[in-house]
N, C-alpha and C positions, 0 to 999 in steps of 0.2 A: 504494500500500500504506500502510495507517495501524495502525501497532503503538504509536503514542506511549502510554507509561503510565510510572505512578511506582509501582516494584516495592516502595519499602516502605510505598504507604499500604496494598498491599492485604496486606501481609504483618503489621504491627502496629498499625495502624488509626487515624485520625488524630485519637482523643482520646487515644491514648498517649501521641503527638507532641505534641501541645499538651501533655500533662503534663509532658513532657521535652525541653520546647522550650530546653534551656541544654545538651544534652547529645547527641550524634553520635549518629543514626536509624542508623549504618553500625553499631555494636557491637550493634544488636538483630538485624540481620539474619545478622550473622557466628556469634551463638551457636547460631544452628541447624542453622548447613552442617557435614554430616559430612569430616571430614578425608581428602582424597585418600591414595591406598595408593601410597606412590612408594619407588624405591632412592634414593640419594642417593650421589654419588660426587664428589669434590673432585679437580682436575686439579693436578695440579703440574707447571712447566716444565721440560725439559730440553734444556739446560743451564740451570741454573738464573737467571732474571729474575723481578725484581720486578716485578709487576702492581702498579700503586698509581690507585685510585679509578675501578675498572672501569666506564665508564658504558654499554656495549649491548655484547651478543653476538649472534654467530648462526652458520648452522656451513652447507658444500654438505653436494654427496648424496654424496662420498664420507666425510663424517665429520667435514672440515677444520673447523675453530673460527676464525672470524677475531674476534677479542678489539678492542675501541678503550676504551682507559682513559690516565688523564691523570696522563703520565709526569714527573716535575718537571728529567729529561735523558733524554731519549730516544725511540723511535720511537712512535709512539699506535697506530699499527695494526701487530697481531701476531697472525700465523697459526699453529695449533697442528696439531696432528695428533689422533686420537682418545687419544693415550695420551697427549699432555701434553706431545710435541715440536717444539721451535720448529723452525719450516718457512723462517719469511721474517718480515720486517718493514720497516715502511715509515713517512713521514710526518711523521720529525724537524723542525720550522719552522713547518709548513702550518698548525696549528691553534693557536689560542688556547683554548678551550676544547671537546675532543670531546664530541659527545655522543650521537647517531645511528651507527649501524651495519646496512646492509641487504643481501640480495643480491639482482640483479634474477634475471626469470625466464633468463638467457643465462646467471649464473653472475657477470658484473660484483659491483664491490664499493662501494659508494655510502656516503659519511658523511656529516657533519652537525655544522658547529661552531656554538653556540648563542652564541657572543660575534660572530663576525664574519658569521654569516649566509651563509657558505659551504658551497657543497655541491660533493662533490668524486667525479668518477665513476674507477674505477681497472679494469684487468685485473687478475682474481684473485692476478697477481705483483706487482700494485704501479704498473705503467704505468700515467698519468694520460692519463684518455680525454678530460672534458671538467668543467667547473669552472664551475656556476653561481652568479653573487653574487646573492642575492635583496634586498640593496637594503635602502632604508628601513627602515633602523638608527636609533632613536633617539637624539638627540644633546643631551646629553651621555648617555651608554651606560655605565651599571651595567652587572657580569660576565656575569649571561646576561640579554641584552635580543635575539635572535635565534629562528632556526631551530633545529628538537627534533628532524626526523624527517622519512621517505620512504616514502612507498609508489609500487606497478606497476600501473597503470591495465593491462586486458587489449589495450587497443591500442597499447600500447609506450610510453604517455604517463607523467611521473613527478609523485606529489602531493606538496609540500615541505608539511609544516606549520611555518608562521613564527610558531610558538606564544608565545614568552615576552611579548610588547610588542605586536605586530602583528592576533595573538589571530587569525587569517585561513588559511585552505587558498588553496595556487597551483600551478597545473597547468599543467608543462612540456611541449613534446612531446620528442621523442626526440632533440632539437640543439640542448635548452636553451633554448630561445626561448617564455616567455610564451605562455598560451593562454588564460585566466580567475582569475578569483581572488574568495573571495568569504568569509565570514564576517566580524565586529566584536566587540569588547570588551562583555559584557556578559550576563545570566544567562536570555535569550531562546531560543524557536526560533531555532538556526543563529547565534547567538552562543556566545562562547566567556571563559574565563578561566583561560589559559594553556592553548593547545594541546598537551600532551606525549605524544603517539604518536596514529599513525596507522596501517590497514588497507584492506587493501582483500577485502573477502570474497566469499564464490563465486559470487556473486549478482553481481559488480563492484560493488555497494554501496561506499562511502568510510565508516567507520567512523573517531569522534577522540574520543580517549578528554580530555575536559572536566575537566581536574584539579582547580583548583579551585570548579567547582560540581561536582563529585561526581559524574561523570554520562558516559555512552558516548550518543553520538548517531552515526544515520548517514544519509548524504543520497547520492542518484545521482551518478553521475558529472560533471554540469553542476553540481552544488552544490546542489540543491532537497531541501530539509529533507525526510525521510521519518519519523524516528520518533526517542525519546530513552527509556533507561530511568536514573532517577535514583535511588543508593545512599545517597549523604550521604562525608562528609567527603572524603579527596582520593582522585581515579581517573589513578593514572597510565600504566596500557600497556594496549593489547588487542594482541591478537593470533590468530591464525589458524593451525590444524594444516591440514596437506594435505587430512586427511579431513575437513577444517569445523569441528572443534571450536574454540570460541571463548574464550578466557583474555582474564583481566583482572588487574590488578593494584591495589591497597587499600589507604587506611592513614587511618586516624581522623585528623581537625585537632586540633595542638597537641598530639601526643603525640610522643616521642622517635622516632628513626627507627628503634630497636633494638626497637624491642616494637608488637606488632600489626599488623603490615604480613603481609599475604595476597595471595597468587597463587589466581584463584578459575576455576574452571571455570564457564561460564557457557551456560544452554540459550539458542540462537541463537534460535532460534524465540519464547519466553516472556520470558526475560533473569532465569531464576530462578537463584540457586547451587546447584548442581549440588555442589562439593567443593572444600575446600579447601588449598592450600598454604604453612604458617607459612614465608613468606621475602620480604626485603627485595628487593623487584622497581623499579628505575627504570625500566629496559626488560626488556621480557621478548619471546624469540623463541621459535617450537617448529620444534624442529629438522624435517629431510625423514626423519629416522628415528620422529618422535612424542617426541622428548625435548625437554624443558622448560628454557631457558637465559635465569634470572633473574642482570640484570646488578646489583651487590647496594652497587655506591660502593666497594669495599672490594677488599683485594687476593685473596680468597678466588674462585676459580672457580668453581661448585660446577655439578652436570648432574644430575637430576631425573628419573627413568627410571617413568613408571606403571607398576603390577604389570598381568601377565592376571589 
């Protein structure tokens, strides 16, 4: 299959680009996407706990929120309930910096610390199943020089992206144990800079959203490059609703992180914007219900409900 295209030359054309070549191709294409119709509802804890620097959420089919944000005492992973009550928590030690939050298709609870490259498999209560170190840490090791994120190969296999430093996809199988690995640093087919979130979509397709070249690429399950659509300035989440729908997450280079960051609905088939959502998205999950859970740095919760 070859979808490889670049979505804003055929949207603004590339004597515009050349005119505005000192200025982010990504604010041309956002002024035209109509804004998504969503409720919006903020969760608050009870009893009440500080959420501080929420980096991924995601929720099961019963409603459950499991939250991972970076406590400065206390436990990183905390499970809510749909109304905003702590159920359980876990994780005080284990992490240096969280950053990843996933659940496999069993219901398991998987994270992702981006300082030490740990990836940590748990029972939805917190029992630690199994603990892969992905290694090849840069050394001497700035704060995030690790692993971002996971996804569920449909044969039980798990993708780590070892985004920050390594710029590379590695495919686990189901006892942690190495099976491939393949990308490199750099603004190519099937190179990367900074892998931050990964998918796996209905197709089994591998989907990594290319943060800083601006850009969702997605390759089969072996690794072989199949297509790339490139937006401009930084892309950091995709993600995947049960029924296919495809979100991505957007924010211009060199703007504050409080202004212009979009959650964008995106057609899987074309990779046009479809609509969009004004929120600060590091990771973004869509719940098993179709709700939208942009995890935003910040101790704010917030769930994203589209209208009919």
């Amino acid at each position: 299959m070859n979808r490889v295209t670049l979505v804003f030359l055929s949207l603004i054309g590339a004597s515009l680009l050349a005119q505005h070549a000192d200025t982010d191709p990504l604010r041309d294409l956002i002024q035209a996407v109509p804004q998504l119709s969503v409720d919006r509802f903020e969760l608050k804890v009870h009893p009440s706990l500080l959420l501080e620097g929420i980096s991924a959420v995601t929720a099961d089919k019963q409603g459950n929120l499991y939250v991972l944000h970076r406590p400065a005492n206390g436990h990183p992973v905390v499970v809510l309930d749909a109304q905003g009550n702590l159920l359980r928590s876990w994780g005080k030690g284990l992490f240096t910096i969280p950053h990843g939050i996933r659940l496999d298709p069993g219901g398991n609870v998987w994270t992702v610390d981006a300082n030490t490259s740990m990836v940590y498999k748990f029972t939805p209560e917190g029992q630690q199943l199994l603990a892969i170190s992905v290694g090849d840490v840069p050394a001497p090791c700035r704060d995030f020089c690790g692993a971002t994120d996971v996804a569920f190969a449909q044969n039980g296999h798990v993708f780590v992206a070892d985004g920050y430093r390594n710029a590379r996809i590695i495919e686990y199988d189901a006892r942690g144990s190495k099976v491939r690995a393949w990308g490199k640093r750099g603004s190519g087919p099937g190179e990367f800079q900074v892998v931050h979130a990964i998918a796996v979509g209905p197709q089994g397709h591998v989907y990594v959203a290319d943060r800083e070249n601006g850009r969702l690429q997605w390759f089969d399950p072996q690794g072989q490059f199949l297509g790339q659509w490139t937006y401009g300035g930084q892309l950091f989440t995709v993600a995947f609703s049960q029924a296919g729908d495809l979100y991505v997450s957007t924010h211009p280079k060199r703007e504050s992180w409080d202004t212009e960051f979009n959650v964008l609905k995106i057609d899987p088939a074309s990779g046009q914007m479809l609509g969009r959502l004004e929120v600060p998205a590091h990771e973004l999950t869509i719940a098993p219900d179709g709700a939208l859970l942009p995890a935003m740095l910040s101790s704010q919760l917030l769930v994203f409900r589209l209208r009919k």
